[in-house]
Residue, then its C-alpha position, 0 to 999 in steps of 0.5 A: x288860051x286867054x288869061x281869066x286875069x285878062x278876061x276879068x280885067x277887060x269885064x272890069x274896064x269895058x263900060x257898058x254904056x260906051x261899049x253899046x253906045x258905040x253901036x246904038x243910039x240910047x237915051x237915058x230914062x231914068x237910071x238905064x238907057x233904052x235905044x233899038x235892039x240892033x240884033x232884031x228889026x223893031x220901032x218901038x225901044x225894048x233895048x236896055x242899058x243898065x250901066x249899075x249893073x254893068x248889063x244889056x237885055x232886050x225884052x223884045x229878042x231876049x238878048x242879053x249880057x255884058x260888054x263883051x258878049x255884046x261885042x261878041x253878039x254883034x261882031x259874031x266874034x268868039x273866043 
C-alpha cells in the first residue's frame, strides 16, 4: 500500500503541463493549453490543460483528472 503522504506529495509536485506535454503536443490559448485528445481519434482540439487548476478534460470523450490519473489513463496503469 502506498503512503497517502506520498500520493499527496507526487499530486503536489507533478505539474500537469509537463506531465501531459510529455505525451501531447498543447499550445497555449489563453490561460489553458489545448492539443489532440490522445485517448480518442479527432481532428479537431477539444483536449484542455489547465495548469491553475492542476487538471485535464477532453470535451470530446469526457476524459478528465490530474497528472496521475492521466498517467494512469494513457499507460493503463493502477495502483
Amino acid at each position: 500500500m502506498i503512503n497517502p503522504n506520498t500520493i499527496q506529495t507526487i499530486f503536489e509536485t507533478a505539474r500537469i503541463d509537463e506531465v501531459v506535454g510529455d505525451f501531447v503536443n498543447l499550445k497555449k490559448r489563453g490561460v489553458n493549453l489545448i492539443g489532440l485528445c490522445p485517448f480518442h481519434d479527432e481532428k479537431t482540439p477539444s483536449f484542455t490543460v489547465s495548469p491553475a487548476k492542476g487538471i485535464y478534460k477532453c470535451f470530446g470523450c469526457g476524459n478528465g483528472g490530474n497528472s496521475v490519473k492521466f498517467i494512469m489513463e494513457h499507460e493503463h496503469y493502477s495502483y
